[in-house]
C-alpha positions as CSV (number, residue, x, y, z in Angstrom):
1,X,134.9,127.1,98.0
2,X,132.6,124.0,98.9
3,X,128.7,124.8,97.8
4,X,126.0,124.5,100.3
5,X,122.7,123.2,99.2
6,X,120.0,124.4,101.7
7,X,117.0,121.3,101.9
8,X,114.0,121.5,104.3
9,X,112.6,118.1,105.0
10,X,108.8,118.8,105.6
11,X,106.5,116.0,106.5
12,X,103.8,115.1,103.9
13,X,102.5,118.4,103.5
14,X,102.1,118.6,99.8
15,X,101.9,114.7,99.0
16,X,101.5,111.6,99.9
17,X,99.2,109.2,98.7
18,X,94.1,103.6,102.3
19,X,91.7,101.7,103.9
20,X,88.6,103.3,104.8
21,X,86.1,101.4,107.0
22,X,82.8,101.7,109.2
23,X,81.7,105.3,109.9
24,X,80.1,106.7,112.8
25,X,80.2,110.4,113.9
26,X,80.9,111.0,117.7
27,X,77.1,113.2,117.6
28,X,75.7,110.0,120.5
29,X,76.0,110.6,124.2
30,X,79.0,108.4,126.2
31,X,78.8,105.1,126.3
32,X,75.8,105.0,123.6
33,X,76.5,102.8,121.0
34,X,76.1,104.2,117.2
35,X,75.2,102.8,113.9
36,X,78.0,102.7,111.5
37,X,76.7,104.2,108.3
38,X,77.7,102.4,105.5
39,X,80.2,102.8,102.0
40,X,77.9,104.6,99.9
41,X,80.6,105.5,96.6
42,X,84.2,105.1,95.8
43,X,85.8,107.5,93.0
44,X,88.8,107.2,91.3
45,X,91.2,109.6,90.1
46,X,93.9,109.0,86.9
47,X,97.3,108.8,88.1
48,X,99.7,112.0,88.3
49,X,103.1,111.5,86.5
50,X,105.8,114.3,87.4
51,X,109.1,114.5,87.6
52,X,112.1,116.6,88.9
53,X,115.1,116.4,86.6
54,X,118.9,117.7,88.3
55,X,120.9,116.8,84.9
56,X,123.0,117.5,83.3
57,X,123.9,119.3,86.3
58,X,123.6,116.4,88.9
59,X,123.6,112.9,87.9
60,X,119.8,112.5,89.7
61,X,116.2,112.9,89.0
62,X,113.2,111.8,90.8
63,X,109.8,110.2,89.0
64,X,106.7,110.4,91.0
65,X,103.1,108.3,90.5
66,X,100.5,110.0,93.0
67,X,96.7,109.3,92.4
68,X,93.7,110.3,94.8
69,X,90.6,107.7,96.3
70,X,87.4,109.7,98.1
71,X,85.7,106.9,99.8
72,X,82.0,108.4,100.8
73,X,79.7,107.2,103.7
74,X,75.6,107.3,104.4
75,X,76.3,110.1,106.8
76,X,77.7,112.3,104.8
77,X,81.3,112.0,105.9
78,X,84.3,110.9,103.6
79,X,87.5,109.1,103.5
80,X,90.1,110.7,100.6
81,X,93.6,109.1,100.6
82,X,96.5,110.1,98.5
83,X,98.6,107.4,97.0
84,X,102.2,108.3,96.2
85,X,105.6,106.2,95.0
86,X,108.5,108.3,94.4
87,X,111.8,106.9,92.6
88,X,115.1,108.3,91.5
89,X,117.3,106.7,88.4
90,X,114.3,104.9,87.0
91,X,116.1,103.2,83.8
92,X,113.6,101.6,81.4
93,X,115.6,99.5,78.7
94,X,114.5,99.6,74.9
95,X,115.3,95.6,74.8
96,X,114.1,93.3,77.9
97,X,112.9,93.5,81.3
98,X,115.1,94.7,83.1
99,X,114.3,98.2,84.5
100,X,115.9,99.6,87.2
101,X,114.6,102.4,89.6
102,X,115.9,103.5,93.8
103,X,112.7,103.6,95.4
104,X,113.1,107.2,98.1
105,X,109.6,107.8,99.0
106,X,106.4,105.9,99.4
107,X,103.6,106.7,101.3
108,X,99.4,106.3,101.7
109,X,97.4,109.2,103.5
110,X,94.2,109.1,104.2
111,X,92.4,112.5,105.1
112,X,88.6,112.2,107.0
113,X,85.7,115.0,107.5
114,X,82.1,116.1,106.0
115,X,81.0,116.5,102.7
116,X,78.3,117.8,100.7
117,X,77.3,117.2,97.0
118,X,76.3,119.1,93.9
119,X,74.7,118.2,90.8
120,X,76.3,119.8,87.6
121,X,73.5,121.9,86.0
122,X,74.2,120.5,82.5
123,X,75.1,117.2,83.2
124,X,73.6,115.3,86.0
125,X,76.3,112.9,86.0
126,X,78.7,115.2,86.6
127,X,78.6,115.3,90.3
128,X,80.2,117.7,92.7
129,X,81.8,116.7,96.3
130,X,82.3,119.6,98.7
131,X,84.8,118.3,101.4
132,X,85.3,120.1,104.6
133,X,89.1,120.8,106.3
134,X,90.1,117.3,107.6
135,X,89.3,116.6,111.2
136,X,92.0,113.8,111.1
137,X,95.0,112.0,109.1
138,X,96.3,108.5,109.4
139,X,99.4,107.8,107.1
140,X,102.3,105.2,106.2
141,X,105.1,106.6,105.5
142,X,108.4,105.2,104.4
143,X,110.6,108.0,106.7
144,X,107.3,109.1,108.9
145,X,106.2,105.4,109.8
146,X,102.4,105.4,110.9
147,X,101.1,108.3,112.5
148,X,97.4,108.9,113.5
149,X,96.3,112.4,114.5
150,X,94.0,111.4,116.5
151,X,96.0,108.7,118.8
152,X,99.3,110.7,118.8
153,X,102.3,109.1,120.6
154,X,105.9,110.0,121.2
155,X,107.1,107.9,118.5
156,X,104.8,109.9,116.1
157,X,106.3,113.5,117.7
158,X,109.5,111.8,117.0
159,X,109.0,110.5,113.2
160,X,107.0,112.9,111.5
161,X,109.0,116.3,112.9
162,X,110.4,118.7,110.1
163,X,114.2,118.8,109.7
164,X,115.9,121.1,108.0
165,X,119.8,120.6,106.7
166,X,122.5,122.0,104.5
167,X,124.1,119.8,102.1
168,X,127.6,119.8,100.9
169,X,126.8,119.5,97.1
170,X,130.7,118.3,97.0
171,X,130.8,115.8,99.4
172,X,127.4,114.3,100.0
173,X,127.4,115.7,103.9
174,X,124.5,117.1,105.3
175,X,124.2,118.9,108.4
176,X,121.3,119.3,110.7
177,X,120.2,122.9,110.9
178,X,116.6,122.8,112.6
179,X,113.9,120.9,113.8
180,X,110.0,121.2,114.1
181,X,108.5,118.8,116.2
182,X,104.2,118.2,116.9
183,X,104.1,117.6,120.4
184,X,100.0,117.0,119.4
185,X,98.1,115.5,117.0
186,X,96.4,118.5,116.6
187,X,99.2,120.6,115.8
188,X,100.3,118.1,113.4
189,X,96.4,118.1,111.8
190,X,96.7,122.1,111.7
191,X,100.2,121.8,109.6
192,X,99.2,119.7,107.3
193,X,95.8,119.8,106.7
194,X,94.4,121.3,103.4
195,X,91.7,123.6,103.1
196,X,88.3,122.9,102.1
197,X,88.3,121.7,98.3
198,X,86.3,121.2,95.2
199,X,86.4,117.5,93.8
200,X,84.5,116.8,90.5
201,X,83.4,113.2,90.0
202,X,81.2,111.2,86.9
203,X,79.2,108.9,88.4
204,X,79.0,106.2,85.6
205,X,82.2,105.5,86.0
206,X,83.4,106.0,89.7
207,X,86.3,108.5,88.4
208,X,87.6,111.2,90.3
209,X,89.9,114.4,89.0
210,X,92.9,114.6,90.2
211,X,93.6,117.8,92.7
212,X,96.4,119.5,94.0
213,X,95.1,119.7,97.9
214,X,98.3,121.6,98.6
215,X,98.7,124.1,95.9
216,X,98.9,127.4,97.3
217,X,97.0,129.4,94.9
218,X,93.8,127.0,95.2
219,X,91.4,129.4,96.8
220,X,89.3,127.7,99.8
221,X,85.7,126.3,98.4
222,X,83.2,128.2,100.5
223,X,80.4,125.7,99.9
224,X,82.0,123.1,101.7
225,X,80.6,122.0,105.4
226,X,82.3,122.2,108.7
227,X,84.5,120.1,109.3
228,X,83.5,116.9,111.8
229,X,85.1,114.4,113.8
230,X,84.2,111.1,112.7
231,X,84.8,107.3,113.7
232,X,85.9,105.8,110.4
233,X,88.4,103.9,111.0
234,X,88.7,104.7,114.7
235,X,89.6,101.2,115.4
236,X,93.0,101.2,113.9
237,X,95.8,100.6,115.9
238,X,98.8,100.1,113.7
239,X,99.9,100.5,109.9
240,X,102.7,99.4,108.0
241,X,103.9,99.8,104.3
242,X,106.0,97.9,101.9
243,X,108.7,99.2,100.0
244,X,107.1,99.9,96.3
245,X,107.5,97.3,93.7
246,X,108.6,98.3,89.9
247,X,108.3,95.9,86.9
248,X,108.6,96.1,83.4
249,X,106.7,94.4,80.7
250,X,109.2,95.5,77.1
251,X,107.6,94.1,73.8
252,X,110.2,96.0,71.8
253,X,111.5,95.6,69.1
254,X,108.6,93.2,67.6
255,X,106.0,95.7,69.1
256,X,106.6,99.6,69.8
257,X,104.7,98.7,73.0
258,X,105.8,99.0,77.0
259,X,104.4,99.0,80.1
260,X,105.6,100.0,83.8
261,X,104.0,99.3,86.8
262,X,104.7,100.7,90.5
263,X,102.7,98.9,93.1
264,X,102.9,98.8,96.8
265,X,100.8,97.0,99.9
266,X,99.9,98.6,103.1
267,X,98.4,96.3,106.4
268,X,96.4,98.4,109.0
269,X,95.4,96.5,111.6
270,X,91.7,97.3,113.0
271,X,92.1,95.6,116.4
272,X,93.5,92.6,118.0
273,X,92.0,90.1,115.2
274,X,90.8,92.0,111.9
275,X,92.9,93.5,109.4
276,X,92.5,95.8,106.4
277,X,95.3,94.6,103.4
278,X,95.3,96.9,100.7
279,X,97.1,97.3,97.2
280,X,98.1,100.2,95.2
281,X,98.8,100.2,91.8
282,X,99.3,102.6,88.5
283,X,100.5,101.4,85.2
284,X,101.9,103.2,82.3
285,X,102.7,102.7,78.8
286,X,105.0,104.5,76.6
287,X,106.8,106.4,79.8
288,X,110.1,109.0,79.0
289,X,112.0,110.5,81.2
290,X,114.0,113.1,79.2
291,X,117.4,113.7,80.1
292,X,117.6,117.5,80.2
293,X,114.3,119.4,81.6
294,X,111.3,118.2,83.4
295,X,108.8,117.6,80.5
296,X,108.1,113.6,81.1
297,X,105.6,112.0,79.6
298,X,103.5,108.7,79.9
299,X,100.0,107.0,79.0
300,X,97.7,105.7,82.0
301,X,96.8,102.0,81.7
302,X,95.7,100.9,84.7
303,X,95.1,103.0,88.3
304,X,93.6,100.7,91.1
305,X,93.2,100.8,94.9
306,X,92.0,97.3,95.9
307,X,91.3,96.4,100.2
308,X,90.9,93.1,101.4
309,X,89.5,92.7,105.0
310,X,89.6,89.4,107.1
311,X,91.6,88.1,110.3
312,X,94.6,87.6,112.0
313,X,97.0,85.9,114.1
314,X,100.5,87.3,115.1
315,X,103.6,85.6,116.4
316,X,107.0,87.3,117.4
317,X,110.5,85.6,116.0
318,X,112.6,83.5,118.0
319,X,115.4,85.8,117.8
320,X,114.5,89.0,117.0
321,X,111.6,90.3,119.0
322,X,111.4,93.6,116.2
323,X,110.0,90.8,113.6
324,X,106.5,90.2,113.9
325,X,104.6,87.8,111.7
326,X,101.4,88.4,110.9
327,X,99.4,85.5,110.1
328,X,96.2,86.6,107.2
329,X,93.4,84.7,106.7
330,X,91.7,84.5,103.8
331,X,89.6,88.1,103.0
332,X,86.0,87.9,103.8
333,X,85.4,91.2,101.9
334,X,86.9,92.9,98.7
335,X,86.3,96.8,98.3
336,X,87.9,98.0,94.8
337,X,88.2,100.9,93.4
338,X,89.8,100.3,89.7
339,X,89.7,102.2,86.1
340,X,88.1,99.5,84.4
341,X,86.2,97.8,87.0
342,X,85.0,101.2,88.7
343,X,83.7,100.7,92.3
344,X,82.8,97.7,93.8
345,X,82.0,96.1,97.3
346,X,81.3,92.3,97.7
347,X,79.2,93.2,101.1
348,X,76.6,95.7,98.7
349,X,76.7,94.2,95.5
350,X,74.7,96.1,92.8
351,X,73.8,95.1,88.7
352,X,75.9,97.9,88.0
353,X,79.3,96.0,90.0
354,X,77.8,92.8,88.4
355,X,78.2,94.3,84.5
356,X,81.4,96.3,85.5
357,X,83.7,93.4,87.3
358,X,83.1,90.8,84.5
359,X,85.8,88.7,83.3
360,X,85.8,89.3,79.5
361,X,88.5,87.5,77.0
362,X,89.4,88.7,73.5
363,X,91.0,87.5,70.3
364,X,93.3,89.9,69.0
365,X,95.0,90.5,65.8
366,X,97.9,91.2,65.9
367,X,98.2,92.7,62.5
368,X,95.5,95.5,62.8
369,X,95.4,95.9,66.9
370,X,92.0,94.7,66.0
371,X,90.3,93.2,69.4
372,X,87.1,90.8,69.5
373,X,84.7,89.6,72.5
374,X,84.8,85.9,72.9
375,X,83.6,85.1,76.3
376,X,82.3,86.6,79.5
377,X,81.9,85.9,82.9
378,X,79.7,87.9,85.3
379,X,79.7,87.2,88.9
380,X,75.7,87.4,89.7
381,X,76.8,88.3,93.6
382,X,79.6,89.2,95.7
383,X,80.0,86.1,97.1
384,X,81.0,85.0,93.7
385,X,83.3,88.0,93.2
386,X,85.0,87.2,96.7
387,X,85.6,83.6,95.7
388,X,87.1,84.1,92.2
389,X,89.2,87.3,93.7
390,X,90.3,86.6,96.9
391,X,94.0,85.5,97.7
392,X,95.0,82.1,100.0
393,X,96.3,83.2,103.5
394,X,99.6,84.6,103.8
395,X,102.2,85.7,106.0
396,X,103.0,88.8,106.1
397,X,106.8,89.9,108.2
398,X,107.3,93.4,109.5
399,X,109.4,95.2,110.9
400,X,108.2,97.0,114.2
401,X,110.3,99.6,114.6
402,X,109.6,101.0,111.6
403,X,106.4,99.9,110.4
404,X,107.2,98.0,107.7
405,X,106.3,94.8,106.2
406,X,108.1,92.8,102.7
407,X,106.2,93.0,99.7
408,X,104.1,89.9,99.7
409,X,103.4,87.7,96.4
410,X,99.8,87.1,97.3
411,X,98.5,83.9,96.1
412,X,94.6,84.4,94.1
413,X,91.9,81.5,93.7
414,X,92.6,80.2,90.1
């Protein structure tokens, strides 16, 4: 008798994991033009290694790096996106380079509404954010596309409905056995929303802990405001992601010592002439992926959500009008969030951003592990920062129909 696997395809409701820009809530009467509030604080989380394991009964197993961003703003409304690359057969060699990993999901959500804040009673630095029920989501999805609940379209119904199917665990078929479409934004906001939360910050260092939004038995946090609509972002009008990028730095056998990296890039574009480019990164050492249970393990290295805002120009290819190239200028701002570097913003540069971004070297020994200071570089303002950091103009090529663009090998300032 063939076995039937029953699968229910939902649509980035209990991950997904970036851009937030100028605030303004919609409190002003029509037509009245209001002051965006500005980036007041960017927090961090680590980044969430799990993995689901099938052998030895199937030949498959998935690895997942998720991390979380809450962006907050002078009016007391927030920005929290989730950062997520998913990957099956991820083969990391003892000797050389060359891992191998089938990227299946990949996606950046970003979640808006009101917040209030707490200090911790012991420690002041210990600060708590309140966030309300989101009022709106605006993803990039590698099998959703771009969706935006609050500019819903027919494509978005389409791409982000639920499908169930049965699978044919003997011969790879699957069969189509239901389908849930969101005919509104709103009903899509009301699936997939998560209920007010909790998020514990330290404020030294721009770090974040890492929640489960969609865990079921996280009770709702009743001290959290209403939720609001807001106008971050509200001038977006299209989003594409890149596939996720894997590589692998081996320094076995001389050194016990390896890292892996899964990055991606995501272009939003703000109107007809100004883009957001941003880049998502984690980093591991010392990852295994056992091959009987689900108990992987890995050390973070690096974790870092880095946007880049400037112009654009677009053309259309000669002979295939789904290829649009987007032409990027130089970025005219850099906003960072990173786990050594902590927040930073080249438009409101602070002394704290001046002693956290500076470019230290070191002398290492390579007997004892032993590291020593021997220069550094601080970047007195932004401008500086911008100059040093910021990449050459590219071109970026997507894909239209499904909101995509290549992975691009941006070019910095030496």
């Amino acid at each position: 008798m063939n076995k039937i696997l029953r699968l229910s395809l939902i649509s980035l409701s209990s991950f997904a994991l970036v851009g937030c820009g100028p605030t303004a809530t919609e409190s002003s009467a029509p037509g009245e033009s209001v002051a965006a509030p500005t980036l007041t604080n960017s927090f961090l989380s680590s980044a969430h290694l799990s993995y689901s394991n099938m052998r030895p009964t199937y030949n498959y197993y998935l690895t997942t790096f998720a991390f979380e961003n809450l962006e907050t703003y002078s009016d007391n409304t927030y920005c929290l996106t989730l950062s997520s690359s998913t990957f099956s057969a991820v083969i990391l060699p003892e000797e050389g380079n060359d891992a191998t990993g089938n990227e299946r999901e990949n996606s950046l959500v970003k979640y808006y509404g009101a917040f209030s804040e707490s200090v911790d009673d012991l420690d002041e630095d210990t600060i708590y954010y309140h966030l309300s029920e989101p009022s709106r989501i605006v993803g990039s999805d590698d099998s959703l596309f771009f969706f935006d609940t609050a500019n819903w379209t027919e494509k978005m119904k389409e791409h982000t409905a639920d499908v169930t199917y049965e699978y044919n665990t003997e011969t790879g078929a699957r069969t189509e056995t239901g389908k849930k479409e969101y005919a509104t934004g709103q009903e899509y906001l009301a699936a997939k929303k998560f209920a007010p939360v909790k998020l514990t910050t330290a404020k030294k260092t721009s770090t974040l802990e890492f929640v489960d939004l969609f865990n079921k038995d996280r009770s709702a946090d009743s001290s959290a405001p209403a939720s609001v609509t807001t106008n971050i972002d509200k001038n977006i009008v299209n989003g594409f992601l890149s596939p996720a990028n894997l590589s692998y730095s081996n320094m076995r056998p001389t050194y016990n010592y390896y890292l892996t990296t899964f990055a991606f890039e995501n272009l939003e574009l703000l109107d007809d002439s100004h883009y957001c480019f941003t880049t998502s990164s984690s980093t591991f050492s010392a990852v295994i992926l056992p091959e009987e249970g689900n108990d992987a393990t890995g050390n973070e290295r690096g974790n870092s959500l880095v946007k880049y805002y400037g112009t654009y120009s677009q053309s259309i290819d000669d002979l295939d009008e789904d290829t649009v190239y987007y032409q990027l200028s130089e970025p005219n701002r850099i906003v960072g969030s990173d786990d050594t570097l902590f927040f930073y913003d080249t438009e409101n540069w602070t002394a704290d951003m001046k002693k956290n971004t500076a470019d230290v070297t070191y002398e290492y020994n390579a007997e004892t592990g032993a590291q020593t200071a021997t220069g550094r570089k601080e970047y007195e303002t932004g401008a500086q920062f911008l100059a040093a950091k910021k990449f050459a103009s590219v071109r970026v090529t997507s894909a239209q129909k499904t909101h995509s663009i290549e992975f691009a090998n941006l070019n910095f300032a030496k």
